[in-house]
LONUNU-819853 format. One record per residue (C-alpha): residue in one letter; chain; x, y negated, z; residue number from 1. Coordinates in steps of 0.25 Angstrom, whole numbers, plus 5000, padded with zeros to 4 digits. Layout:
- aa / ch / xx / yy / zz / i
- a / A / X / Y / Z / NUM
...
END
This chain:
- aa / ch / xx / yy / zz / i
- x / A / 4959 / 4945 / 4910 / 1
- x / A / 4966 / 4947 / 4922 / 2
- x / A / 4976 / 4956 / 4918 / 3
- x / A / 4980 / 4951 / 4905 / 4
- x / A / 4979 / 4935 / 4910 / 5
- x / A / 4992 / 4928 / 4907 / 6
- x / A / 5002 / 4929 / 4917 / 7
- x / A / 5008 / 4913 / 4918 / 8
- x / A / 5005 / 4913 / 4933 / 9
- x / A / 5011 / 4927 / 4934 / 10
- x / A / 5006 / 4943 / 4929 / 11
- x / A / 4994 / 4945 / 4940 / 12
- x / A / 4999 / 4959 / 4941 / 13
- x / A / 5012 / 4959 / 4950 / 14
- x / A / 5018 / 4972 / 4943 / 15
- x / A / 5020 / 4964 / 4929 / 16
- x / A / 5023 / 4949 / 4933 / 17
- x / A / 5037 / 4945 / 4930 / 18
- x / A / 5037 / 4930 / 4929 / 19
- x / A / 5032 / 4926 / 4944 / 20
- x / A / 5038 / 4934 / 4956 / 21
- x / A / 5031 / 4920 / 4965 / 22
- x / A / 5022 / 4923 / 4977 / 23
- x / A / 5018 / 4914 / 4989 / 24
- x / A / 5027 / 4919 / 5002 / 25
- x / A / 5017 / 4928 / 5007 / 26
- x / A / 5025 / 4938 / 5000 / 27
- x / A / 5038 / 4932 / 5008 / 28
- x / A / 5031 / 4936 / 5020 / 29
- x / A / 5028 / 4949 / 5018 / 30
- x / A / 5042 / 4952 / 5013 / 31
- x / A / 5048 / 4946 / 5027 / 32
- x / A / 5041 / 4955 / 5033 / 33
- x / A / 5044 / 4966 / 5025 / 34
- x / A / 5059 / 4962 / 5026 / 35
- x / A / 5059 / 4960 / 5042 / 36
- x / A / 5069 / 4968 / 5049 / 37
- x / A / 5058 / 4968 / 5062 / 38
- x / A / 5058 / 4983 / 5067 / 39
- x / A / 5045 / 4992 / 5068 / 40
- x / A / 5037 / 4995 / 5055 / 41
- x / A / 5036 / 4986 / 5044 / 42
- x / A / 5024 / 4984 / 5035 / 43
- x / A / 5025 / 4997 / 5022 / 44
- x / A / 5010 / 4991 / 5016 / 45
- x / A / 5009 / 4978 / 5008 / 46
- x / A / 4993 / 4975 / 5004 / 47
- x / A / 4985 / 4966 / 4998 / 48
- x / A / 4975 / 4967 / 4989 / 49
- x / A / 4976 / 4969 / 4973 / 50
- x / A / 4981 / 4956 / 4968 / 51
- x / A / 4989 / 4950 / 4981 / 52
- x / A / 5003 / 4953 / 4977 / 53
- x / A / 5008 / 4966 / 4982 / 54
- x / A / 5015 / 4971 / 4968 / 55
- x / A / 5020 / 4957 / 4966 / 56
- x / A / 5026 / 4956 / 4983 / 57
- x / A / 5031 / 4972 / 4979 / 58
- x / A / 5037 / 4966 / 4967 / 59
- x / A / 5046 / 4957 / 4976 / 60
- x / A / 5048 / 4966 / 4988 / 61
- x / A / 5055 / 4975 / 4978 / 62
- x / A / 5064 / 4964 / 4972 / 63
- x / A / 5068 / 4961 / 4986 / 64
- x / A / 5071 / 4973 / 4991 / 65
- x / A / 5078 / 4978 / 4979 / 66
- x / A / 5090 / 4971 / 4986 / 67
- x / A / 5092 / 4980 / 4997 / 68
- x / A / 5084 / 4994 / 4994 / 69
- x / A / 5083 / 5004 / 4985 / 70
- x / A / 5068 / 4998 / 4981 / 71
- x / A / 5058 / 5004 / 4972 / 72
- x / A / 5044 / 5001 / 4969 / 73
- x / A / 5033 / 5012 / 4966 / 74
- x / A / 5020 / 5010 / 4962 / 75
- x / A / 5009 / 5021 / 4957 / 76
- x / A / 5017 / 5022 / 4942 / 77
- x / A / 5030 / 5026 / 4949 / 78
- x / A / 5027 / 5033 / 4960 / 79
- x / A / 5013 / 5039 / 4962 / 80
- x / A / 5010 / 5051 / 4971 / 81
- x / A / 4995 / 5058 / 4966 / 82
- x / A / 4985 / 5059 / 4971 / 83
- x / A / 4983 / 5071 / 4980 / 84
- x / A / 4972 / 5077 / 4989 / 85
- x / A / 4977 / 5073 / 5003 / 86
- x / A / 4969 / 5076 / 5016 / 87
- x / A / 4974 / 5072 / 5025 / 88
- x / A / 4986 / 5058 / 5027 / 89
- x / A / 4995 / 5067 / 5033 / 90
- x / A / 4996 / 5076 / 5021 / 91
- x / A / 4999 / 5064 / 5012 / 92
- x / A / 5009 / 5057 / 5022 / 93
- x / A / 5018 / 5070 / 5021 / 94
- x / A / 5016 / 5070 / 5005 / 95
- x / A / 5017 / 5055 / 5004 / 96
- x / A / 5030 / 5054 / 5012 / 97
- x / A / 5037 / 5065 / 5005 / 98
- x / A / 5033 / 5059 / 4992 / 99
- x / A / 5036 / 5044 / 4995 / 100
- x / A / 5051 / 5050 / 5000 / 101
- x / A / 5051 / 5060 / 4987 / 102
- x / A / 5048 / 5046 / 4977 / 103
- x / A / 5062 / 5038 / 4985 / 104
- x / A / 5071 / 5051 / 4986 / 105
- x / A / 5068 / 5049 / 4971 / 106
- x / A / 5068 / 5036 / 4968 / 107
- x / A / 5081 / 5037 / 4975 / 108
- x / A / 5087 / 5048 / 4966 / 109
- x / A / 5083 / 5039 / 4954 / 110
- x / A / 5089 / 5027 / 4958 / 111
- x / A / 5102 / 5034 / 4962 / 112
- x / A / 5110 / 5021 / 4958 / 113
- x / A / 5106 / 5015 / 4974 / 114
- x / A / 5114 / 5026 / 4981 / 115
- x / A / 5125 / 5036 / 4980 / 116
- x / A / 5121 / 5048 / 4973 / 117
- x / A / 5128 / 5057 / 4984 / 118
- x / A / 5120 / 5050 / 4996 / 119
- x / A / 5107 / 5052 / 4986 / 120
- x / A / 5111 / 5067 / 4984 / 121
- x / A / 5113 / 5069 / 5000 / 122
- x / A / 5100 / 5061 / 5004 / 123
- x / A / 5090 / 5067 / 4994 / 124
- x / A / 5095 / 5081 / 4992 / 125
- x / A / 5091 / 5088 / 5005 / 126
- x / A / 5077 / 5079 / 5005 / 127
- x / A / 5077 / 5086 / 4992 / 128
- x / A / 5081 / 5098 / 4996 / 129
- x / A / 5071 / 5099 / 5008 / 130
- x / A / 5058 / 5094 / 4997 / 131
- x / A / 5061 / 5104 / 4986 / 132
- x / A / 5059 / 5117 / 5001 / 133
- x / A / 5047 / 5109 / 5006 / 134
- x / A / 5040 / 5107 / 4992 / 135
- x / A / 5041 / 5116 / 4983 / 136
- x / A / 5034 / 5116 / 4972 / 137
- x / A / 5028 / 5104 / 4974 / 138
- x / A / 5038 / 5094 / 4966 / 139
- x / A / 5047 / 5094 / 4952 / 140
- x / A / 5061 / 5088 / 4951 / 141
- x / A / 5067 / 5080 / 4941 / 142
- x / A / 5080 / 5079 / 4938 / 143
- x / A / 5088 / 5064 / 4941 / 144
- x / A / 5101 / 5063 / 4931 / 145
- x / A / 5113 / 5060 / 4939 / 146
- x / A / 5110 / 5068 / 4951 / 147
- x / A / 5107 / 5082 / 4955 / 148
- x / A / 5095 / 5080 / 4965 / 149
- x / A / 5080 / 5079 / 4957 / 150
- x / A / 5068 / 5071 / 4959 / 151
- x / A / 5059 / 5079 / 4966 / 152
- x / A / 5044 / 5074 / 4962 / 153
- x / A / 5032 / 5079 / 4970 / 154
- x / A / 5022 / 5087 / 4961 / 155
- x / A / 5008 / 5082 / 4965 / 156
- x / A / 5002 / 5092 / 4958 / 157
- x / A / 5007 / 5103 / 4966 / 158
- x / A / 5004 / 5098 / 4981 / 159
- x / A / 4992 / 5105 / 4987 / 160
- x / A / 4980 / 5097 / 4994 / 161
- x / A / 4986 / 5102 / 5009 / 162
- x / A / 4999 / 5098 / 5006 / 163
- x / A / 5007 / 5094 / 5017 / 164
- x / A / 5023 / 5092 / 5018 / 165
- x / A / 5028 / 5098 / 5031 / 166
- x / A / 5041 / 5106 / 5027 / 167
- x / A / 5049 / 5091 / 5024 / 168
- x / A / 5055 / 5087 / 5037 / 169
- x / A / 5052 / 5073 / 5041 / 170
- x / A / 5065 / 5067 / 5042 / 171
- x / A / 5071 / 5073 / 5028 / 172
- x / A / 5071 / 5060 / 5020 / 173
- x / A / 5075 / 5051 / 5031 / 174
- x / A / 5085 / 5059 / 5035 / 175
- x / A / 5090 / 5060 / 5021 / 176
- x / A / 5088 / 5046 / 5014 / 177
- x / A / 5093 / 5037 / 5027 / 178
- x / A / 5106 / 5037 / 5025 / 179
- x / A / 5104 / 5036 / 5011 / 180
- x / A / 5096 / 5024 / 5012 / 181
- x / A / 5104 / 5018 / 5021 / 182
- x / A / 5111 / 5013 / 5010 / 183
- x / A / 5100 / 5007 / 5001 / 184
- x / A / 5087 / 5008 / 5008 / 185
- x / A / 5074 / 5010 / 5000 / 186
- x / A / 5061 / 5002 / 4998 / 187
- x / A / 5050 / 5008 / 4990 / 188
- x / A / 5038 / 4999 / 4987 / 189
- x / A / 5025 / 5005 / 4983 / 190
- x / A / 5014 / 4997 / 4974 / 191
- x / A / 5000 / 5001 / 4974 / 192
- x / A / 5002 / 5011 / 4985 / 193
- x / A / 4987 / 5016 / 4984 / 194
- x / A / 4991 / 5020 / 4969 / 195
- x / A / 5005 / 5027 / 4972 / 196
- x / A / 5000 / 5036 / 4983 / 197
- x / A / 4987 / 5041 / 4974 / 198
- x / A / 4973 / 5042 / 4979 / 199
- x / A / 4976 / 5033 / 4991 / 200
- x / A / 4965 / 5025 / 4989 / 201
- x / A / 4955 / 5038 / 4989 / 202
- x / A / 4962 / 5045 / 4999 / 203
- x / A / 4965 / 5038 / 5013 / 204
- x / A / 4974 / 5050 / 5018 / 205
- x / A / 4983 / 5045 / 5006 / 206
- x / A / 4983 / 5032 / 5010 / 207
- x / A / 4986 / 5036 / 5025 / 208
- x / A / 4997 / 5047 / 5021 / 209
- x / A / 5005 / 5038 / 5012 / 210
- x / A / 5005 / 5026 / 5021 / 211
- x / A / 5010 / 5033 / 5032 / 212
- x / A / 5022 / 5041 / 5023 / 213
- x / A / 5026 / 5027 / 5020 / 214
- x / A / 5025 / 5021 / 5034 / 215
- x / A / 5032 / 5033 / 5039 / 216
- x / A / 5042 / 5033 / 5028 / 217
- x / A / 5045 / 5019 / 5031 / 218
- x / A / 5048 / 5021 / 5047 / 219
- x / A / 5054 / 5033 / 5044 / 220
- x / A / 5067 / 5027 / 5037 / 221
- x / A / 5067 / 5012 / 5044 / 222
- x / A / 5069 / 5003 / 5034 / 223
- x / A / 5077 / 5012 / 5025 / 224
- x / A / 5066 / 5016 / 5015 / 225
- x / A / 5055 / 5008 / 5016 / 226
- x / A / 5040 / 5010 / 5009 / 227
- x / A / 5031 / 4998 / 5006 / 228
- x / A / 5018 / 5001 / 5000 / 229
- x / A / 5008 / 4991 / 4991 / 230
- x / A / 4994 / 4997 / 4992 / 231
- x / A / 4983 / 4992 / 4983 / 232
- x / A / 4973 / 4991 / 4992 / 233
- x / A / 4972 / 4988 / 5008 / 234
- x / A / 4976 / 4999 / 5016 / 235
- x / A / 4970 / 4994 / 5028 / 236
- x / A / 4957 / 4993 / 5019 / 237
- x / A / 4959 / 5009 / 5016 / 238
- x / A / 4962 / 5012 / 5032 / 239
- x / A / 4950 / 5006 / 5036 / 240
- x / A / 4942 / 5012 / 5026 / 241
- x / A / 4946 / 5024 / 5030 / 242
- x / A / 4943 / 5022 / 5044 / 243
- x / A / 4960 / 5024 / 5049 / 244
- x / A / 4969 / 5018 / 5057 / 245
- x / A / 4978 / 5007 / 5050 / 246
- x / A / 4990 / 5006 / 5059 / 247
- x / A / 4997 / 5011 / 5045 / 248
- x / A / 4993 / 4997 / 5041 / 249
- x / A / 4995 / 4990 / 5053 / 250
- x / A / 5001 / 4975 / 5051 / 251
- x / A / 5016 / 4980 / 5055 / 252
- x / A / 5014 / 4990 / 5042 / 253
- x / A / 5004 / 4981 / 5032 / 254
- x / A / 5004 / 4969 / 5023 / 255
- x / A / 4995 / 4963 / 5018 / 256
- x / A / 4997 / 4952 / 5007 / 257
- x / A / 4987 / 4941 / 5009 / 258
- x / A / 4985 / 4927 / 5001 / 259
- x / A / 4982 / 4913 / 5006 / 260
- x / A / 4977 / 4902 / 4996 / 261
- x / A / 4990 / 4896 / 4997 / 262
- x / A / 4997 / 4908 / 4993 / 263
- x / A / 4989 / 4909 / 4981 / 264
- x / A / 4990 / 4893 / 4976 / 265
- x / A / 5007 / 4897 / 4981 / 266
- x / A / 5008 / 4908 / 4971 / 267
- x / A / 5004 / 4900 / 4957 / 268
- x / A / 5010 / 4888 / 4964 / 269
- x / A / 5022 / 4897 / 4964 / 270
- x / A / 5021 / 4903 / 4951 / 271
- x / A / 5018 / 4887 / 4944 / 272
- x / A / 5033 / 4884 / 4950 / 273
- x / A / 5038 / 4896 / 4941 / 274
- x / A / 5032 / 4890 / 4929 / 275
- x / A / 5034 / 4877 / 4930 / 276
- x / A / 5047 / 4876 / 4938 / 277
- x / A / 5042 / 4861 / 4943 / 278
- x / A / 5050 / 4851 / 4950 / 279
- x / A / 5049 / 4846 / 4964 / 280
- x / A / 5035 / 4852 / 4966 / 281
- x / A / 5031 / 4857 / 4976 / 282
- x / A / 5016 / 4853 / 4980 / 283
- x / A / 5010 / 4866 / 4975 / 284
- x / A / 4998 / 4860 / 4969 / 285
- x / A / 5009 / 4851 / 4960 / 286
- x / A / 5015 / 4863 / 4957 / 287
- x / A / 5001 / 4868 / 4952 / 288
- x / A / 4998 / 4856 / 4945 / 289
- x / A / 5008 / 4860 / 4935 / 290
- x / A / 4998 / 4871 / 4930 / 291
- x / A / 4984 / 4869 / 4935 / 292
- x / A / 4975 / 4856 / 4936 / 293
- x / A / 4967 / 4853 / 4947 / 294
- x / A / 4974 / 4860 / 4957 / 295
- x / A / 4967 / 4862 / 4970 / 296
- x / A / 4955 / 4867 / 4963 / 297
- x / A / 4961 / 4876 / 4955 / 298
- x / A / 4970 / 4882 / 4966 / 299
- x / A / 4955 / 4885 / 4974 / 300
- x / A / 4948 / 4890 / 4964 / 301
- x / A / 4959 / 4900 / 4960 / 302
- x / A / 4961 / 4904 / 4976 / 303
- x / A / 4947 / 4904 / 4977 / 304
- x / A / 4944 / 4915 / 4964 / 305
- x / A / 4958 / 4925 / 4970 / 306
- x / A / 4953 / 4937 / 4976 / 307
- x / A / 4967 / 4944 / 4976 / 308
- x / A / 4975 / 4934 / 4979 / 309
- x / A / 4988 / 4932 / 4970 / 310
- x / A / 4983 / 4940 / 4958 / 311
- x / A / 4970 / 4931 / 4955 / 312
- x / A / 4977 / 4918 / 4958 / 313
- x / A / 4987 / 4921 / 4946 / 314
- x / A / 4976 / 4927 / 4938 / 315
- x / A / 4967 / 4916 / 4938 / 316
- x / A / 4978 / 4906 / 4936 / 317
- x / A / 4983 / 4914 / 4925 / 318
- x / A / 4970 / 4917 / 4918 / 319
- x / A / 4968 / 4900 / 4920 / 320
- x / A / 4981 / 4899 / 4915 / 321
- x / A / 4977 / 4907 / 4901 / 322
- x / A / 4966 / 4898 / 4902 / 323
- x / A / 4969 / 4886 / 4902 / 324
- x / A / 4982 / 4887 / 4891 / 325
- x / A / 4996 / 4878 / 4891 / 326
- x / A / 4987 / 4868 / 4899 / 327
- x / A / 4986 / 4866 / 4914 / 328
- x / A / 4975 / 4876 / 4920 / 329
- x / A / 4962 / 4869 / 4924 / 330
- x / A / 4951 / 4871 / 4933 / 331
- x / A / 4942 / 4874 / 4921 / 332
- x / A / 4954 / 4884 / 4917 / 333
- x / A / 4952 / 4892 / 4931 / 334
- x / A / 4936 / 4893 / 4930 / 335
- x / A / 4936 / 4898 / 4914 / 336
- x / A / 4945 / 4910 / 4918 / 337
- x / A / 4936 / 4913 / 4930 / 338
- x / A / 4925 / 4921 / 4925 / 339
- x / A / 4936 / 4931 / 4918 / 340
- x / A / 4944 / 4932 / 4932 / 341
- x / A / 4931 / 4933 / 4940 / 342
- x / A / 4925 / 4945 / 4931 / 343
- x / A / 4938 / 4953 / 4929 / 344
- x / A / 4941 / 4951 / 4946 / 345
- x / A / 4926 / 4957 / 4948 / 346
- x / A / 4929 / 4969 / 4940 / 347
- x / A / 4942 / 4973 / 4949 / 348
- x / A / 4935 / 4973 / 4960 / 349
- x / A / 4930 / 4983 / 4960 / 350
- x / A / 4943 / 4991 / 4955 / 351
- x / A / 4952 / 4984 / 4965 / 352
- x / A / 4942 / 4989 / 4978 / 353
- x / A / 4937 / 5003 / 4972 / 354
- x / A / 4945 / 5012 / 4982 / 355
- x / A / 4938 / 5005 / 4995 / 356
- x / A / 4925 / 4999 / 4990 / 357
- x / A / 4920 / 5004 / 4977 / 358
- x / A / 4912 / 4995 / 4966 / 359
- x / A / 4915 / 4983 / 4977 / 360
- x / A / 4917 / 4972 / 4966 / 361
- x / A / 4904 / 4977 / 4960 / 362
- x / A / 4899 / 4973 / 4975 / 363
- x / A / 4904 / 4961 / 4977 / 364
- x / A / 4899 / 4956 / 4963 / 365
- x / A / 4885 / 4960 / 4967 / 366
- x / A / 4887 / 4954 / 4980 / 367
- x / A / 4891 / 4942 / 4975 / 368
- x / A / 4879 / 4938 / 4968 / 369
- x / A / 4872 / 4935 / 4984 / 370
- x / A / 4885 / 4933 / 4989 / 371
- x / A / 4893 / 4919 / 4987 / 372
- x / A / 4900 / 4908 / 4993 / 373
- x / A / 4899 / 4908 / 5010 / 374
- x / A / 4890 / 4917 / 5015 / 375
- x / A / 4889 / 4920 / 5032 / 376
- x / A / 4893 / 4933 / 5036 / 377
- x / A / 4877 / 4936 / 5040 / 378
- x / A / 4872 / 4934 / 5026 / 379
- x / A / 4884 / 4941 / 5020 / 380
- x / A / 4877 / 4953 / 5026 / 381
- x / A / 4864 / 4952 / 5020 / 382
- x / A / 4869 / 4952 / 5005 / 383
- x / A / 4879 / 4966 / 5010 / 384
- x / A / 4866 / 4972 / 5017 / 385
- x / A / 4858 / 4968 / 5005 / 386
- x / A / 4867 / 4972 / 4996 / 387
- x / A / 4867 / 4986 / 5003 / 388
- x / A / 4855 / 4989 / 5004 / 389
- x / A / 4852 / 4986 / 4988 / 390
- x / A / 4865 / 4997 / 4984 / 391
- x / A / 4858 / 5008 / 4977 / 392
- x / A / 4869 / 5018 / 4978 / 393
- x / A / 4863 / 5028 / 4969 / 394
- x / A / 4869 / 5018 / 4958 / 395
- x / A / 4882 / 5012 / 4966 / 396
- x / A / 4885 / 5023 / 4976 / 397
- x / A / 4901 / 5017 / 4975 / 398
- x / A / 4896 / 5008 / 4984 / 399
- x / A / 4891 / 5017 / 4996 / 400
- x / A / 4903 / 5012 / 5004 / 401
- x / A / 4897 / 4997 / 5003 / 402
- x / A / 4884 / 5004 / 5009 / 403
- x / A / 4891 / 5011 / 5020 / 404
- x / A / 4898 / 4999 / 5025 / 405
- x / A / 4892 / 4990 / 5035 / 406
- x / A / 4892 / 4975 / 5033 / 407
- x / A / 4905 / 4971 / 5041 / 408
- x / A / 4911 / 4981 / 5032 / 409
- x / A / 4907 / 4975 / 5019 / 410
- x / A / 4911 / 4962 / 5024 / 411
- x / A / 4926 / 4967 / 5025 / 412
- x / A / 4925 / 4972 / 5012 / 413
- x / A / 4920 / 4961 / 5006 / 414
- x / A / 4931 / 4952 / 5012 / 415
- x / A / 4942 / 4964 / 5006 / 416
- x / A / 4937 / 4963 / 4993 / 417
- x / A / 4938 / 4946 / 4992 / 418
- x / A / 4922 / 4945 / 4992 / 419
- x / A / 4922 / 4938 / 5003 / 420
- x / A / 4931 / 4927 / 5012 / 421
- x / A / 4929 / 4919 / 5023 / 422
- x / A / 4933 / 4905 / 5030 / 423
- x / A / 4945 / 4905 / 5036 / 424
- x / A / 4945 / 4898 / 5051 / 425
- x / A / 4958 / 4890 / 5049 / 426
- x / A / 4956 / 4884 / 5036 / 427
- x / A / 4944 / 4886 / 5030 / 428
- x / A / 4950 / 4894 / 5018 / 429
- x / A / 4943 / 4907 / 5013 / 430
- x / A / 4949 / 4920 / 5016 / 431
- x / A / 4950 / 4931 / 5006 / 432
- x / A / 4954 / 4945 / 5008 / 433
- x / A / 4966 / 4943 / 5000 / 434
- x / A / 4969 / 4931 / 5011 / 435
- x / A / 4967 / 4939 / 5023 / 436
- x / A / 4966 / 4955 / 5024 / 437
- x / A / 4960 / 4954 / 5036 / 438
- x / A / 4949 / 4961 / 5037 / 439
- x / A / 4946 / 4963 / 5053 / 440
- x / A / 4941 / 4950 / 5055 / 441
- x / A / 4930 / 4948 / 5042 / 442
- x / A / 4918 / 4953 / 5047 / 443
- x / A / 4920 / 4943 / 5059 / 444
- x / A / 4917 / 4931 / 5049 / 445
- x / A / 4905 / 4923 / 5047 / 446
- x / A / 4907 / 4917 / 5034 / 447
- x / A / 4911 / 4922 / 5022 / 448
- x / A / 4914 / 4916 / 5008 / 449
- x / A / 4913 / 4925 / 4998 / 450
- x / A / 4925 / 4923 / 4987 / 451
- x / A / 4925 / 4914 / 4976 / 452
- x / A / 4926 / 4924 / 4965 / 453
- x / A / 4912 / 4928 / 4970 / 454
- x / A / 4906 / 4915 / 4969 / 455
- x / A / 4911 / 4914 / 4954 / 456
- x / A / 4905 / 4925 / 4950 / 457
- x / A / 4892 / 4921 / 4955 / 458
- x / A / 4893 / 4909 / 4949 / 459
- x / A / 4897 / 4914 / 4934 / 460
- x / A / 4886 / 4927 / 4934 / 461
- x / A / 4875 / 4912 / 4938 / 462
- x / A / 4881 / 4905 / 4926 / 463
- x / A / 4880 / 4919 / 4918 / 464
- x / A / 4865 / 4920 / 4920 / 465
- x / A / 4862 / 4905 / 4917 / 466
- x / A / 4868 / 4907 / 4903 / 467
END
């Protein structure tokens, strides 16, 4: 239901929408900062998780930077190293590196329109020189029409395990593409980074090495070729994990993309304008009153059932949409579609948080059957210890990480995962993960509110046993 919902509100996947490009200016923010000329590193990591919008703000930072740099977009269809057996991060930051600066030479070479072919030849021809000495063997070359300098393709297949680059000097490419892109910088955009460098998710060396070839990459040629990366899951999550040191991802290098309720009711009151085109209206509930009735109570109820953030909103409003016909959606619209978007968003749970917590969606729907509504930080305690101590790992050993973990540790993983919120001090509003990545403070709280979503389902397996 999910995928194949209508798409009046907009496609929910970012790669295929054409009609709506409209998000709140959350994304202007994170562009400004992406744009500032303030010296020292910028931030290479854009993160949120699945569903918050980082195809879709990837989609428009490419637009954008079009104008001015030679920009490309890769993602695990178009460029996508194998998956090798690394062991250690130094290893794969040498290999990673070569490889990123391999993929542009290339690039470069078949988009020779941007630059003269003679500053091309005299850039890339010693790189490529100096390459085909120190890895022999270990590439193919194919042939580019017009030019008389190949693409040089690393062959996976013939690198050892204890491979280590040492004979590439470190300067070769900025020596050689500087001046070359002094002309026409370059800015390369990687989508599903976890996917494009694969085994990341099963190999934290991966994950260090190829972080750090970018970073270094990016400080190496100052603003001249610039790397930006789109993991689908939280690096800082991975770090921690792995018991490392995250000054890769410290704030001055990280971005997380976060929603607030009133990003969420901007971005249909955004798309509704597109639609409809009104005239002088600019109360935002008026502008939904063109497409919805009751207003206020649909705008909570659809806020209150969003896990992801922008991906559920549209969803729900789309597949209330489908519902509801040429006639204005309704409350009852909302609820009837609910059952269908409750069971399908169990069911990816557990595929969206397999790589850091496996059968977790499994839990939390176990869990959610004690577990409802507010519920102190004490009692919460009780149903995890209870629920420990009743694991039979003889029948669900994929869940020996949720009996090694203490109690303030579950906590924070609830929190990640959107089980459970709290009360924010300010305003009263419940927090969501997707609201606030930050985890430091969580197991500080008193009072938890576990998310609606939960609650629903609770309610509709009570309604089930009465029929």
């Amino acid at each position: 239901m999910m995928a194949n919902g209508v798409d009046y509100f907009g496609n929910i996947n970012a790669r295929w929408e054409q009609k709506f490009r409209l998000y709140p200016d959350i994304f202007d923010k994170i562009m400004e900062v992406l744009g500032s000329n303030n010296s020292g590193v910028k931030p290479y990591i854009i993160s949120g998780i699945k569903g918050s919008g980082k195809t879709a703000l990837k989609r428009i930072l490419e637009e954008q930077y079009k104008q001015t740099y030679f920009c490309r977009s890769y993602d695990k269809i178009t460029m996508l190293i194998p998956p090798i057996a690394i062991d250690n991060s130094e290893s794969y930051f040498h290999l990673a590196s070569n490889w990123l600066l391999i993929e542009i030479c290339n690039t470069i070479l078949k988009s020779i329109d941007f630059y003269d072919i003679n500053e091309v030849k005299n850039s890339i021809g010693p790189i490529w020189a100096k390459i085909r000495n120190a890895l022999t063997g270990l590439f193919d070359e194919v042939i580019v029409e017009g030019i008389d300098l190949r693409l040089i393709k690393l062959n996976f297949d013939r690198i050892p395990k204890k491979f280590h680059i040492s004979n590439i000097p470190e300067d070769l490419y900025e020596n050689n593409l500087k001046r070359l892109l002094q002309k026409k910088p370059v800015f390369i955009l990687i989508d599903d980074f976890d996917s494009v460098f694969s085994g990341a998710t099963d190999n934290f060396n991966i994950v260090d090495g190829a972080l750090s070839a970018v970073a270094n990459i990016n400080e190496r040629f100052q603003g001249l070729l610039t790397i930006l990366v789109f993991p689908k899951i939280s690096l800082s999550l991975l770090f921690r994990k792995n018991g490392r040191d995250a000054d890769q991802i410290s704030p001055n290098r990280y971005i997380d993309i976060s929603w607030s309720e009133s990003n969420l009711i901007d971005l249909i009151t955004r798309r509704i304008v597109e639609i409809r085109n009104p005239v002088n209206i600019s109360d935002p509930n008026k502008v939904w009153e063109l497409e919805f009735d009751d207003v206020v109570t649909i705008q909570k109820l659809i806020v209150s059932m969003s896990m992801n953030g922008p991906r559920d909103v549209i969803n729900i409003a789309n597949l209330a949409k489908a519902n509801a016909g040429d006639d204005k959606i309704k409350l009852s619209n909302v609820k009837n579609i609910l059952n269908g978007y409750v069971t399908e968003k169990m069911q990816l749970l557990n595929a969206q948080y397999s790589l850091l917590w496996k059968k977790i969606g499994d839990i939390v729907r176990k869990l959610s059957i004690e577990v409802s509504g507010k519920i102190s930080k004490e009692d919460l305690e009780i149903q995890l210890r209870k629920f420990n101590i009743n694991i039979d790992l003889r029948v669900y050993p994929e869940w020996l990480w949720f009996v090694d973990s203490d109690l303030d540790e579950l906590i924070k993983i609830l929190y990640q995962v959107g089980f459970i919120g709290y009360k924010s001090d300010t305003n009263s509003k419940i927090i969501f993960f997707f609201n606030n990545p930050d985890i430091s403070d969580i197991i500080n709280k008193k009072q938890f509110v576990v998310h609606k979503i939960f609650s629903y389902l609770r309610r509709s397996r009570a309604t089930s046993k009465k029929r």
